[in-house]
C-alpha positions in Angstrom: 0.0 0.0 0.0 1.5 3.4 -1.2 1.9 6.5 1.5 -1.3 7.8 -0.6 -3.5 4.8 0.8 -2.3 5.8 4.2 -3.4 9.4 3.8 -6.5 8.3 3.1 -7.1 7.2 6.3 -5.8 10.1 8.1 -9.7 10.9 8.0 -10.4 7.2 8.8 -14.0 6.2 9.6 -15.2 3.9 13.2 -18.9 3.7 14.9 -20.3 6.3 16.9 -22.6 3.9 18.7 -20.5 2.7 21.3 -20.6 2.3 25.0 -18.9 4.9 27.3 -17.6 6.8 24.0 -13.8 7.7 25.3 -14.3 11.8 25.6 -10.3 13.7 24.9 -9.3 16.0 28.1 -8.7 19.3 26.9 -5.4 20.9 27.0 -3.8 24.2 26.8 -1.0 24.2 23.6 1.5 26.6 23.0 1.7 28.5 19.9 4.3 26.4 17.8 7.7 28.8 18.0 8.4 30.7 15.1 10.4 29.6 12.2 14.2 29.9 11.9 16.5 30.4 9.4 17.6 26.8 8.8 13.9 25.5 9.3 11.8 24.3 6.0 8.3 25.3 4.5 7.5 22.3 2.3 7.1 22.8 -1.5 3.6 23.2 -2.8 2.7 23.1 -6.4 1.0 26.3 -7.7 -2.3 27.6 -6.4 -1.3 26.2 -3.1 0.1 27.2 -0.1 2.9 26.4 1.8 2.0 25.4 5.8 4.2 27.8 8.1 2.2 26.8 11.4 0.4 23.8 11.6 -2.7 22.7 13.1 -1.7 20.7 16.7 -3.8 18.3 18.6 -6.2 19.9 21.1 -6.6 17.1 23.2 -4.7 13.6 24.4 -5.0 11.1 21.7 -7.1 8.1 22.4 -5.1 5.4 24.7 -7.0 3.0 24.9 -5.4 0.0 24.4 -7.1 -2.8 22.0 -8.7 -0.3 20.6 -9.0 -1.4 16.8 -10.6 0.0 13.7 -11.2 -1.8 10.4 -11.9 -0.3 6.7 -12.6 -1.6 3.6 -10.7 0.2 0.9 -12.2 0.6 -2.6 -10.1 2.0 -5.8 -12.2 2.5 -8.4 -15.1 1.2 -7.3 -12.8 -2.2 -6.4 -12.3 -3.5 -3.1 -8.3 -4.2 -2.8 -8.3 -4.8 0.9 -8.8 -3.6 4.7 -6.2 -1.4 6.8 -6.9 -1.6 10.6 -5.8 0.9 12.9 -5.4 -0.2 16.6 -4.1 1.1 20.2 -2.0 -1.8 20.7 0.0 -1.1 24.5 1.1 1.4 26.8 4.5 0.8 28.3 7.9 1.8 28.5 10.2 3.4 26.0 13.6 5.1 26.8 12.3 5.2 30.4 9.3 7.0 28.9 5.8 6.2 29.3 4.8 5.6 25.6 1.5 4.6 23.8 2.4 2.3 20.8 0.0 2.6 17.6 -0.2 0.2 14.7 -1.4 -0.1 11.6 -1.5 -3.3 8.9 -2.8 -3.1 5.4 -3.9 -6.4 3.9 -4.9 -7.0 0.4 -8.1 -9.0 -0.6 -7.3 -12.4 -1.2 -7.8 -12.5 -5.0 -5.8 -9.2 -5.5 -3.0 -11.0 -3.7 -2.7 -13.4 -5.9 -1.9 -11.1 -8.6 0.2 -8.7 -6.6 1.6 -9.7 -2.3 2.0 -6.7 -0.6 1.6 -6.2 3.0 1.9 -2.8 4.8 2.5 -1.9 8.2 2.9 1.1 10.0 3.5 2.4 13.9 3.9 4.9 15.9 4.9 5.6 19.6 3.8 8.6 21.7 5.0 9.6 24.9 2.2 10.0 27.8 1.1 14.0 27.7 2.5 14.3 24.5 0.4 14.8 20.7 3.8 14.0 18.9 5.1 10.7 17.8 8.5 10.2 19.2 8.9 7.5 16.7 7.7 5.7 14.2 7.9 3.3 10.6 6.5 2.4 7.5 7.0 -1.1 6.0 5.9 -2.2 2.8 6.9 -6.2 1.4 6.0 -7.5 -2.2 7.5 -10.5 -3.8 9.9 -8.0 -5.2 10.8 -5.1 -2.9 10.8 -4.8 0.7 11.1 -1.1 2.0 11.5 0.2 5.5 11.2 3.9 6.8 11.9 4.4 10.6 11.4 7.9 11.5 12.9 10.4 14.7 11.4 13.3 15.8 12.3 15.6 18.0 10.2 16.8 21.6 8.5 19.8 19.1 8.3 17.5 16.2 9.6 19.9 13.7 13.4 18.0 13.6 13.1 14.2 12.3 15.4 12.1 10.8 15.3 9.2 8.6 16.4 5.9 8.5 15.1 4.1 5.3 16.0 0.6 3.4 14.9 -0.3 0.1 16.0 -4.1 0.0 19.6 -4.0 0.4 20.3 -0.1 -0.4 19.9 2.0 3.1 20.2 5.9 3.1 19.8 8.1 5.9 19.1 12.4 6.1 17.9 14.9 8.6 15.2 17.8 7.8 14.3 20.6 10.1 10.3 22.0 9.4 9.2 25.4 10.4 6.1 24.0 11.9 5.7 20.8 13.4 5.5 17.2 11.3 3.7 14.1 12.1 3.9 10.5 10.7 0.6 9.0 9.0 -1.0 6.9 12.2 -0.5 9.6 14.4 -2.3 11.9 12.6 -5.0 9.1 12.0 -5.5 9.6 15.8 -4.7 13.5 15.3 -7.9 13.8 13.2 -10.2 13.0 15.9 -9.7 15.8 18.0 -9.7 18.8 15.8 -12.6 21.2 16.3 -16.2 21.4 14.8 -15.0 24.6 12.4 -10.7 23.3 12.7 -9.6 25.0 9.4 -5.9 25.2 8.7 -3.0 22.7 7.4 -0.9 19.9 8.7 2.2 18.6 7.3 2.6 14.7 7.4 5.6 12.7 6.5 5.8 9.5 4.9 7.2 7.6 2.0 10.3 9.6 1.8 8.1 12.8 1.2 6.3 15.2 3.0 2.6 15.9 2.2 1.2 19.4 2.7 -2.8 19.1 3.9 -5.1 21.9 3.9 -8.3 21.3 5.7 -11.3 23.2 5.4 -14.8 22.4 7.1 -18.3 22.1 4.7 -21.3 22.0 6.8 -22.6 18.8 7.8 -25.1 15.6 6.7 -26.2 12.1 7.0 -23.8 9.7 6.0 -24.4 5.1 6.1 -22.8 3.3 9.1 -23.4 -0.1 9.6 -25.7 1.3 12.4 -27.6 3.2 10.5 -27.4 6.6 8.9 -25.6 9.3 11.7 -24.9 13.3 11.3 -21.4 14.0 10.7 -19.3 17.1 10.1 -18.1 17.1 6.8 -14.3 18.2 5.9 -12.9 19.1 2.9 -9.3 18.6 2.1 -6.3 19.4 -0.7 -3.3 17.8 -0.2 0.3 17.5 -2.4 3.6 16.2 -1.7 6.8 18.4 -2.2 7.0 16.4 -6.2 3.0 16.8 -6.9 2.6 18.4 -10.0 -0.8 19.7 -8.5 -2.6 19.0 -5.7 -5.3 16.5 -5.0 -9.0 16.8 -3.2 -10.8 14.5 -0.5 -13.3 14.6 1.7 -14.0 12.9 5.1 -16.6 12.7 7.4 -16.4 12.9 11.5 -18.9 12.3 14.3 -20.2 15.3 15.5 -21.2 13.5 19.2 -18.3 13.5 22.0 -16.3 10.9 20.4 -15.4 12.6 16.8 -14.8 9.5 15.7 -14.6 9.7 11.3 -17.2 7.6 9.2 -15.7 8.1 6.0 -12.8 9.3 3.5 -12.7 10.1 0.5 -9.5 11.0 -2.4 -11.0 12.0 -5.4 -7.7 11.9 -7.5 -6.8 10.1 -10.7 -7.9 7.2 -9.1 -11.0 7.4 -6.5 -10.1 5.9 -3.3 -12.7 5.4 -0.4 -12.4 3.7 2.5 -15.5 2.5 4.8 -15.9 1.3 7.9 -16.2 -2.3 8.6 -15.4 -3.2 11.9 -14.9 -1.6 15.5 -13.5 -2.7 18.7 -13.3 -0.4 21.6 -10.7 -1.7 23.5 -10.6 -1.3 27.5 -9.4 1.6 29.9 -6.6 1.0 32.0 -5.6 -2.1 29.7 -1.1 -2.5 29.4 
């Protein structure tokens, strides 16, 4: 699965309907610091701008472990597979209290017998903290396997690289002017941006970094396998420091306590949508 698929589900879809919805605390967060002279404003195509200061989480990211949500992913009208996301432990890291996120992308049976790829993807993020401290990207076919393990700094806005293409590995460093987040983090990062949230976030992946602009667009009805439910409805435009020109989606969040997205939406070359199929709440105060 290509970084692309990923950032589809950076507006990932779960039920609303759940017991005991998990509500975010609220926090007070500083006002990112201002841009230096060595620090980066990703390239845009033209007609869109660059993000200088990104949107930050408003509240802790869901911890609670076994959480776990499925999607079916459609290209074209084609089901190629399901990507789950899950809150798979708290524990230990570096002597740091750490949540670990994970993410696996598994290809319908009858597209894998044409073409084996697996993805997988995590993330770890310190207790009190909306940045990943780390994280990776691993893709496998028959042909290539690639691995990106990424570093980020306590403001997230220094990261450095690690990445393996088979037997070729190549390292670098880049410093942002606002921070950066990796593509399961900011899975979890969409759910606790506000009603009206309109601004950009930069998310890296893939060995690029892809600019997102999100606006809000009113609200409406959209299926769940529990029946239809309200959502508020998000426009997005998103493009990678080598895109040509950008690229439009939609998603769909709950507009109850939990925020939880029902839908996504890429409405590029190729249309990619990813639904929800499954959801597991998981348990408070699990390890």
């Amino acid at each position: 699965m290509t970084a692309v698929g990923y950032a589809t589900l950076v507006a990932a879809i779960a039920l609303s309907a759940v017991p005991a919805p998990y509500v975010p605390t609220p926090v007070v967060l500083r006002t990112p610091p201002a841009p230096d002279a060595a620090a980066a404003v990703p390239r845009t195509p033209p007609g869109m701008a660059g993000c200088a200061h990104a949107m930050l989480p408003r509240a802790d990211l869901i911890r609670t472990v076994g959480e776990t949500v499925r999607y079916w992913v459609q290209v074209n009208g084609i089901s190629v597979g399901t990507v789950d996301f899950q809150v798979y432990k708290n524990g230990q890291f570096e002597r740091a209290q750490v949540t670990e996120y994970r993410s696996q992308f598994k290809l319908d049976a009858l597209v894998a017998s044409f073409i084996p790829v697996e993805g997988r993807a995590a993330a770890l993020v310190p207790f009190g903290g909306r940045l990943a401290e780390r994280a990776m990207m691993q893709f496998t076919s028959t042909a290539v396997h690639f691995e990106e393990n990424l570093t980020l700094d306590a403001d997230g806005r220094t990261l450095s690289v690690k990445r393996k293409r088979n037997e070729t590995t190549n390292e670098e460093k880049r410093r942002f002017a606002t921070p950066v987040t990796d593509f399961v983090t900011a899975f979890y990062w969409a759910r606790s941006i506000d009603q009206d949230a309109k601004g950009c976030v930069l998310i890296y992946g893939n060995q690029r970094v892809y600019t997102v602009w999100v606006q809000p667009d009113g609200q409406e009805q959209v299926p769940t396998p529990v029946g239809a439910r309200f959502a508020d409805r998000y426009r997005l435009r998103y493009a990678t420091e080598k895109s040509k020109q950008p690229i439009d989606a939609v998603f769909w969040l709950a507009t109850d306590a939990t925020r939880l997205p029902y839908r996504a939406e890429i409405l590029g070359p190729n249309h990619v949508e990813a639904t929800v199929h499954l959801f597991e709440p998981g348990r408070d105060g699990a390890n």
